[in-house]
PAKOLMAR-237699 format. One record per atom (N, C-alpha, C): x, y, z; residue number from 1; chain; residue in one letter. Coordinates in pm, whole numbers, plus 50000, padded with zeros to 5 digits. Layout:
# residues N
X, Y, Z, NUM, A, a
...
END
This chain:
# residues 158
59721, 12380, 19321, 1, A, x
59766, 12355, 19457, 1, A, x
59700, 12458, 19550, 1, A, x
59640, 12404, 19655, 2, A, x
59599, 12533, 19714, 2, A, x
59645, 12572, 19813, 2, A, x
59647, 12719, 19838, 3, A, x
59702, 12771, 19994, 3, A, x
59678, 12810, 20082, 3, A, x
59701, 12855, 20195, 4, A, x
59707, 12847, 20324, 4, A, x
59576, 12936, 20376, 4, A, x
59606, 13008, 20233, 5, A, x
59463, 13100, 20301, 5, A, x
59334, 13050, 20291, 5, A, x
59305, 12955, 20189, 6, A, x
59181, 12866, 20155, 6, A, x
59153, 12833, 20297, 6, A, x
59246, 12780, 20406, 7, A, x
59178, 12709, 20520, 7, A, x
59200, 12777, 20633, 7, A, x
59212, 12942, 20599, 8, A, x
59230, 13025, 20685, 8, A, x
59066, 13129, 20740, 8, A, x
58963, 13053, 20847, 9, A, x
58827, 13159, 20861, 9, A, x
58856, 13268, 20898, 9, A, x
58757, 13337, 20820, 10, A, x
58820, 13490, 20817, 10, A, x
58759, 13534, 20954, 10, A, x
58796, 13572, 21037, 11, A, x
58757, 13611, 21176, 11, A, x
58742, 13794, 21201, 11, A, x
58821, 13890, 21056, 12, A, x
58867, 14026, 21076, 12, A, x
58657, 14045, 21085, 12, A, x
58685, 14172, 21225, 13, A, x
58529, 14210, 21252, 13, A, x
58458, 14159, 21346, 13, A, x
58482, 13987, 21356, 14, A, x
58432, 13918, 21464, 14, A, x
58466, 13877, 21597, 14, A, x
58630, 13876, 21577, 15, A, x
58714, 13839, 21718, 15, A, x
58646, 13960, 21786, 15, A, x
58654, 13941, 21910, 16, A, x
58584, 14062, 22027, 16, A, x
58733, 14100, 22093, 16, A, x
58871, 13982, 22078, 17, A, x
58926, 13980, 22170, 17, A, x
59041, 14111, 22079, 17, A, x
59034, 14043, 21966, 18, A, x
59150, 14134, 21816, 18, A, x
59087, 14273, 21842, 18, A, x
58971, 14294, 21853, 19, A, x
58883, 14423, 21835, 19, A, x
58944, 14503, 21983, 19, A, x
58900, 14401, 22066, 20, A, x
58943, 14494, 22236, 20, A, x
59063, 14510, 22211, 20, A, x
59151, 14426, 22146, 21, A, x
59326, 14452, 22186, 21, A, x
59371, 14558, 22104, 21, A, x
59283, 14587, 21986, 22, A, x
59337, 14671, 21852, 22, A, x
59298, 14755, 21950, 22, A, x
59190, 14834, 22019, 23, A, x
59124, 14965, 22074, 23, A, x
59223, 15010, 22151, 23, A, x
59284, 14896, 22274, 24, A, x
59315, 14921, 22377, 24, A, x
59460, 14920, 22339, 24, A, x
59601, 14860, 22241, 25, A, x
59671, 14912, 22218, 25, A, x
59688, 15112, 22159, 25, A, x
59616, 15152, 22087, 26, A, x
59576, 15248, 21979, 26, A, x
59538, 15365, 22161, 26, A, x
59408, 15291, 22243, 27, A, x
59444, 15419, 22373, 27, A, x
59575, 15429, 22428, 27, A, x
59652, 15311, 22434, 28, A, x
59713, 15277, 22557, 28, A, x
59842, 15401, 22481, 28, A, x
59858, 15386, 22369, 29, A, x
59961, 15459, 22311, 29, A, x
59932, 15609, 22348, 29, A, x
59793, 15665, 22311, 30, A, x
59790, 15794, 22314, 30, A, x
59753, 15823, 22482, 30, A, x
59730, 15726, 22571, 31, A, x
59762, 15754, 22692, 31, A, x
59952, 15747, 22712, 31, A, x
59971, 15702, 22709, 32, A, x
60091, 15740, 22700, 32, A, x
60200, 15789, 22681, 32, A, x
60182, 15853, 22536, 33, A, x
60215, 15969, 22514, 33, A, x
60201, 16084, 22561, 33, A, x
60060, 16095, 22645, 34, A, x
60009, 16205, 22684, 34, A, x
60100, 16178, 22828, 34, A, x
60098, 16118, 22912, 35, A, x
60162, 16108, 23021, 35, A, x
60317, 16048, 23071, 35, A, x
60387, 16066, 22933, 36, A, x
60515, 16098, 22939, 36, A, x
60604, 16177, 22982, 36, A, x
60535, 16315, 23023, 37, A, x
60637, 16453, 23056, 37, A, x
60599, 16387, 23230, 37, A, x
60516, 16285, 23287, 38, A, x
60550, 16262, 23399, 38, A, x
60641, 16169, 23417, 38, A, x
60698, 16109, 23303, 39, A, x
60742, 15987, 23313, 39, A, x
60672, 15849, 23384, 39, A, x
60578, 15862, 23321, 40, A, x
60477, 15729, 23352, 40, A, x
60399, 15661, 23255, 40, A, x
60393, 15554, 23262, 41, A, x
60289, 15499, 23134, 41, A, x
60137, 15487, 23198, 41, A, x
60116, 15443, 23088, 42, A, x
59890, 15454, 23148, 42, A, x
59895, 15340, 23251, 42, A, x
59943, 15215, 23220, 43, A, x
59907, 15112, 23329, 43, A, x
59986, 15187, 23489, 43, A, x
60094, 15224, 23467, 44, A, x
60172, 15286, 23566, 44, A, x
60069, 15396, 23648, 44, A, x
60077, 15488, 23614, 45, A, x
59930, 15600, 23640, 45, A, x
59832, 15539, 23713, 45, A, x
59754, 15445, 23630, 46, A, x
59690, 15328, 23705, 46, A, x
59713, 15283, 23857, 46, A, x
59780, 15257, 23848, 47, A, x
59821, 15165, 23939, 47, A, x
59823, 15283, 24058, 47, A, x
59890, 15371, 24045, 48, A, x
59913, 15480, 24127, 48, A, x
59808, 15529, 24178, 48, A, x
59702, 15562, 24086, 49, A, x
59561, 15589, 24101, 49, A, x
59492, 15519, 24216, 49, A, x
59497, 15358, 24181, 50, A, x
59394, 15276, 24251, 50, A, x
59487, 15280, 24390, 50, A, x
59626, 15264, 24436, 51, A, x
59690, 15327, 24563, 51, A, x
59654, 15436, 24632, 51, A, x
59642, 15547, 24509, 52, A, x
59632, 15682, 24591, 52, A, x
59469, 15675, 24650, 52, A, x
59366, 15580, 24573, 53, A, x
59236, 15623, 24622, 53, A, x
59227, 15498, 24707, 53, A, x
59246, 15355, 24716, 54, A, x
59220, 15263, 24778, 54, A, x
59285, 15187, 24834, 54, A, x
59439, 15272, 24833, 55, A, x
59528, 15133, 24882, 55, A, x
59574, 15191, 25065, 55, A, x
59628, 15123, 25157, 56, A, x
59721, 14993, 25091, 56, A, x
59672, 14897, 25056, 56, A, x
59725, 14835, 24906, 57, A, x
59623, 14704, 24876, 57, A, x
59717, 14547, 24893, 57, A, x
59681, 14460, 24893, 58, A, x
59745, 14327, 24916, 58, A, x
59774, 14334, 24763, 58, A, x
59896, 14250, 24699, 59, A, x
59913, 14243, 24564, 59, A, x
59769, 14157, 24489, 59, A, x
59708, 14071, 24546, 60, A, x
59607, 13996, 24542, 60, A, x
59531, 14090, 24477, 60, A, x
59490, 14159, 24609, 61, A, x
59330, 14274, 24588, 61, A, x
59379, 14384, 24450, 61, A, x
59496, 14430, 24458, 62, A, x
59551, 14564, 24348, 62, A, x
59553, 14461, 24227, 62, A, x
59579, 14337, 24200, 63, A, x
59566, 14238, 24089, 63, A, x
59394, 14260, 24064, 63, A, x
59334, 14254, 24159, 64, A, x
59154, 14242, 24093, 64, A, x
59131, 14378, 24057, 64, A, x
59174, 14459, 24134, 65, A, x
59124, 14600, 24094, 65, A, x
59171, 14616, 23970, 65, A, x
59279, 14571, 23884, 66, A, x
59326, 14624, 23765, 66, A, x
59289, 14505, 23685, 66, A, x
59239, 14410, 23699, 67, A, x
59198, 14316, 23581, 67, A, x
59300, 14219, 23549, 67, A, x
59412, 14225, 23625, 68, A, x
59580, 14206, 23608, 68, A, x
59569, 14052, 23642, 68, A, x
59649, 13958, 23583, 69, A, x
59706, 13844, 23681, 69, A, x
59837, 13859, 23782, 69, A, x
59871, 13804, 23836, 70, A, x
60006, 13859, 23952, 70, A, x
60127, 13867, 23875, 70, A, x
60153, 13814, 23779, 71, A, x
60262, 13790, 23706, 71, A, x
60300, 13908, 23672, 71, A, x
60204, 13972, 23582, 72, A, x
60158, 14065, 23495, 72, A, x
60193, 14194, 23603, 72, A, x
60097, 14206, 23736, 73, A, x
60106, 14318, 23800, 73, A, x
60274, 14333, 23866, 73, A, x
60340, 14229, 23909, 74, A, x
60417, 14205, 23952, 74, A, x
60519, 14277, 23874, 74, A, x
60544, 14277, 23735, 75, A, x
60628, 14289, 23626, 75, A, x
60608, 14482, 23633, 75, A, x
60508, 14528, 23658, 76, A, x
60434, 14633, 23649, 76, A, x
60483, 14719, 23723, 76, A, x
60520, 14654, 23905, 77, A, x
60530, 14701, 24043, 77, A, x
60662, 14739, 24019, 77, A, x
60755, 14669, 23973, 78, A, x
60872, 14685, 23985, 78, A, x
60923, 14822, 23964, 78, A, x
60938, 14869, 23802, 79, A, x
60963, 14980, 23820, 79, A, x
60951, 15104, 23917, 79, A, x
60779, 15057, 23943, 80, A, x
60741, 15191, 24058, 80, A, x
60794, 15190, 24176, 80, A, x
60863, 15039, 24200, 81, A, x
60921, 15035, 24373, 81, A, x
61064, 15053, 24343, 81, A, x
61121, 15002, 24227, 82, A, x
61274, 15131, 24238, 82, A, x
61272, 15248, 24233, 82, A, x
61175, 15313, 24144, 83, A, x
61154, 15463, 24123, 83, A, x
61159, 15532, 24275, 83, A, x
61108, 15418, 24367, 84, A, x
61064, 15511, 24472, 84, A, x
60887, 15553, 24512, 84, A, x
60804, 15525, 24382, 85, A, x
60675, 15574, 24401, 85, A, x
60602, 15446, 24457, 85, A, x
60631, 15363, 24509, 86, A, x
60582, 15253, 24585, 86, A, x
60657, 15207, 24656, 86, A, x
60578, 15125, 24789, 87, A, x
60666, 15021, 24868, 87, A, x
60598, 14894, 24846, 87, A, x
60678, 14789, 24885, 88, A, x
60537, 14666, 24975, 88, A, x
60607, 14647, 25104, 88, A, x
60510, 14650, 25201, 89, A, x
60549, 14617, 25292, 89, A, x
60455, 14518, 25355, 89, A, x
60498, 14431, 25493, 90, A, x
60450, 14327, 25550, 90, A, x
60293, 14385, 25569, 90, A, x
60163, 14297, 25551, 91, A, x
60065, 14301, 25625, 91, A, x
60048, 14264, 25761, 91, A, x
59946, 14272, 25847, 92, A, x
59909, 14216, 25947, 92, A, x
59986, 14083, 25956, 92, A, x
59942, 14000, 25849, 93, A, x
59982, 13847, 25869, 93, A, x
60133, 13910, 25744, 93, A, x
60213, 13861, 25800, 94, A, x
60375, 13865, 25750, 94, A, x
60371, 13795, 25618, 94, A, x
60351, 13691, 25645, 95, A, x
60315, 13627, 25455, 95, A, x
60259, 13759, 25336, 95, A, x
60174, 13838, 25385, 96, A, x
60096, 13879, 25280, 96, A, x
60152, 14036, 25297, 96, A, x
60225, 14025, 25157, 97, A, x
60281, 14171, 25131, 97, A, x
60166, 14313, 25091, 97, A, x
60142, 14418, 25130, 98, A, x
60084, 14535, 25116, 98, A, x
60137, 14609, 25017, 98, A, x
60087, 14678, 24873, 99, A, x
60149, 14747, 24824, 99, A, x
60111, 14887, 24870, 99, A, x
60176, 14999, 24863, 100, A, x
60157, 15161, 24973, 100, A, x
60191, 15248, 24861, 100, A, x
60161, 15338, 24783, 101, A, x
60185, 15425, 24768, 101, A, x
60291, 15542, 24810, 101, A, x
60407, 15630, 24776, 102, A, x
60500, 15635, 24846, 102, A, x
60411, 15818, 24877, 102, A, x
60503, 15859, 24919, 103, A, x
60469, 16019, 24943, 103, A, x
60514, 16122, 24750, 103, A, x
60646, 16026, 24720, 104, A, x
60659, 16040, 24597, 104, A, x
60581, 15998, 24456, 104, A, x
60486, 15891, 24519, 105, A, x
60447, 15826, 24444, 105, A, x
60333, 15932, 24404, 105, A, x
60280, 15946, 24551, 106, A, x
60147, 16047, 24558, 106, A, x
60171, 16229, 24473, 106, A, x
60308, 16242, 24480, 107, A, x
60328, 16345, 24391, 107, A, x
60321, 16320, 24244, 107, A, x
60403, 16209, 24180, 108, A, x
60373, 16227, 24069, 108, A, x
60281, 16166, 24055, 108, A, x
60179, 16142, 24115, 109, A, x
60037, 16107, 24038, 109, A, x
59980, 16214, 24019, 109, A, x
59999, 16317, 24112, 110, A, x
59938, 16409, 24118, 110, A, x
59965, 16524, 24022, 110, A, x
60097, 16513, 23981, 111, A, x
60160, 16593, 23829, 111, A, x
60137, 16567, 23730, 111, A, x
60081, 16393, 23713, 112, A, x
60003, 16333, 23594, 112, A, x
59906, 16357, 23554, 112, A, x
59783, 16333, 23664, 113, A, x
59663, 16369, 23659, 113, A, x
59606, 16503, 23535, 113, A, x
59690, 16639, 23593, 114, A, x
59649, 16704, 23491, 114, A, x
59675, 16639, 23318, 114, A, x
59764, 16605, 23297, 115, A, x
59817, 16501, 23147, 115, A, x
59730, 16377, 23133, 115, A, x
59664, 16345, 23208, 116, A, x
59563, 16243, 23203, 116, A, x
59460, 16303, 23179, 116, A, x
59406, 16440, 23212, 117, A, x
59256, 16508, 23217, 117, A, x
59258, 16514, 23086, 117, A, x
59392, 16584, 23033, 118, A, x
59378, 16640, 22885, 118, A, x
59370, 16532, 22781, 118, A, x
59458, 16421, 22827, 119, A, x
59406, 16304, 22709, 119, A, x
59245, 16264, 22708, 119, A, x
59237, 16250, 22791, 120, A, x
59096, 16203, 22846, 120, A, x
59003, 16303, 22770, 120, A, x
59020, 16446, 22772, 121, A, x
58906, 16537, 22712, 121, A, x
58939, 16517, 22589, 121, A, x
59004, 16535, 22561, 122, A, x
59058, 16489, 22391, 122, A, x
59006, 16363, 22326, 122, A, x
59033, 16298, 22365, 123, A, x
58954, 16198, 22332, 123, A, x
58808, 16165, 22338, 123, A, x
58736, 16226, 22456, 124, A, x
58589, 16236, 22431, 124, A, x
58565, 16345, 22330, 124, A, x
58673, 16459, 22271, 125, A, x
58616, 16546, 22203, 125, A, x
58602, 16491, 22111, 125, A, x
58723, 16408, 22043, 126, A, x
58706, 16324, 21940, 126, A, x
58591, 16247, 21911, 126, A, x
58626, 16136, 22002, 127, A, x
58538, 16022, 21982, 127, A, x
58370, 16073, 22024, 127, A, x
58366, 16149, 22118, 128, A, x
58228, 16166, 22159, 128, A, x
58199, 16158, 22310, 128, A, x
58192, 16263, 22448, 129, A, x
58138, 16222, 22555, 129, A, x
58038, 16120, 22593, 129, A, x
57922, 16104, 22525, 130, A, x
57857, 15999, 22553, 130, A, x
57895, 15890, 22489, 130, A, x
57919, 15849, 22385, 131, A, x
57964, 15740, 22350, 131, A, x
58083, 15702, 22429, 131, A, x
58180, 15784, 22450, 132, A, x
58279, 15748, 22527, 132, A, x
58223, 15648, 22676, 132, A, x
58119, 15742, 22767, 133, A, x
58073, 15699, 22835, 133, A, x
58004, 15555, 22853, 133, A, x
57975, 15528, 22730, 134, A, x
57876, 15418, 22664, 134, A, x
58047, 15322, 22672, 134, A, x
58090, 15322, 22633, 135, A, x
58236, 15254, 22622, 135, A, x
58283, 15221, 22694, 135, A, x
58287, 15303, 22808, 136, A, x
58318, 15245, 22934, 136, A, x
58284, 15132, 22988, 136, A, x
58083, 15209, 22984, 137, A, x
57983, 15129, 23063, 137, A, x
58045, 14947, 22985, 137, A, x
57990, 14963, 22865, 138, A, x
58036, 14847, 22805, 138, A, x
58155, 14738, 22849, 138, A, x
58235, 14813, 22847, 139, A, x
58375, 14699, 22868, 139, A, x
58360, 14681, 23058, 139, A, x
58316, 14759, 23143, 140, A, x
58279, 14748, 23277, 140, A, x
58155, 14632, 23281, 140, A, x
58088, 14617, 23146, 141, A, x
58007, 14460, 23193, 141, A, x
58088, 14380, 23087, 141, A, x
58174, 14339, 23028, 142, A, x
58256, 14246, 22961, 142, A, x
58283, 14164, 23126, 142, A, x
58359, 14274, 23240, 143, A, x
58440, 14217, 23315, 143, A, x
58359, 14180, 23407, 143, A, x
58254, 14237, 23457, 144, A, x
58099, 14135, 23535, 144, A, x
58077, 14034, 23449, 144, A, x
58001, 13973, 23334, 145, A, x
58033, 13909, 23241, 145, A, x
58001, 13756, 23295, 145, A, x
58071, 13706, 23396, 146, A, x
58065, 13594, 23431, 146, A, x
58156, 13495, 23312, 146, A, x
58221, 13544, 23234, 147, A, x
58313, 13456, 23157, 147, A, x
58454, 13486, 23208, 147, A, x
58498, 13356, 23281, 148, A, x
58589, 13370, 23345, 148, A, x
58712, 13337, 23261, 148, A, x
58810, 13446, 23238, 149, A, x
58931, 13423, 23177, 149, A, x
59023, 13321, 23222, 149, A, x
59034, 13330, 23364, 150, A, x
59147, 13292, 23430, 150, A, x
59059, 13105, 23531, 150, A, x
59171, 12998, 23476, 151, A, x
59124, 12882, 23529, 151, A, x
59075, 12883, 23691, 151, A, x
58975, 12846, 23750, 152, A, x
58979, 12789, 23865, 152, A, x
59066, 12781, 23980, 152, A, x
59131, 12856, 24035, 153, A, x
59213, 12801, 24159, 153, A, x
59363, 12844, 24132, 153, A, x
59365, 12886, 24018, 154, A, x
59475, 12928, 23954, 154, A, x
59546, 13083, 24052, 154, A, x
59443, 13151, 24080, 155, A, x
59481, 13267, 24144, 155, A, x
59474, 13411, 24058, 155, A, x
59425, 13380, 23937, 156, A, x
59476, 13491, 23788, 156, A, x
59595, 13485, 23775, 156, A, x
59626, 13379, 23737, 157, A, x
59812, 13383, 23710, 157, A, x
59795, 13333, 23577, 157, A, x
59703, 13333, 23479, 158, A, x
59715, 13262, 23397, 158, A, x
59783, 13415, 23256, 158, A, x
END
């Protein structure tokens, strides 16, 4: 009788997507750990980051900057706008909400940052400064790429 695994292709090595998700769970942890005594996680930090250097952003635009669909960023925002380290407030046109960075927000990013430097060196000590660099570069053309994740018209909500 045969089983399940006979008609199972072995994909371990080849998925790109198993490979990115294995990497990027395995950082996301030791970013996070590392930036716990701020009480923030890595996407959180993030987010704070791309505010403190480019925002106020429309939820739209802070969705492209992070690779995010709205759902996703949305789920994300929350915490930081009870915490206090974000607002949204009305844009120009009233429909379209602004996310702002708070004055609090801008502090603890700024208490993170050092806990972010140190994961960050740590990890190139490990893994390697240039390769690290190389890693970057890499997954920064995955997302030029022209393979579009998200359907047509959809908005990245997928």
């Amino acid at each position: 009788m045969p089983t399940h695994k006979e008609f199972v292709e072995d994909i371990d090595g080849r998925c790109n997507c198993l490979a990115a998700r294995k990497a990027s769970r395995y950082l996301t942890a030791a970013y996070d750990q590392a930036l716990s005594p701020a009480n923030l996680r890595a996407t959180q930090f993030s987010i704070l980051y791309k505010l403190a250097k480019d925002g106020p952003l429309t939820i739209g635009e802070l969705a492209d900057a992070m690779a995010m669909d709205r759902t996703t960023l949305s789920s994300n925002l929350k915490p930081l706008e009870r915490d206090g380290l974000l607002e949204m407030v009305p844009g120009q046109d009233r429909r379209v909400k602004m996310v702002v960075i708070t004055k609090d927000g801008l502090s603890r990013y700024r208490m993170a940052l050092p806990l972010w430097q140190a994961v960050q060196q740590d990890f190139e000590g490990s893994y390697g400064e240039k390769r690290a660099e190389q890693l970057r570069n890499s997954l920064r053309n995955v997302l030029s790429s022209g393979f579009t994740p998200w359907a047509e018209g959809d908005g990245g909500s997928a």
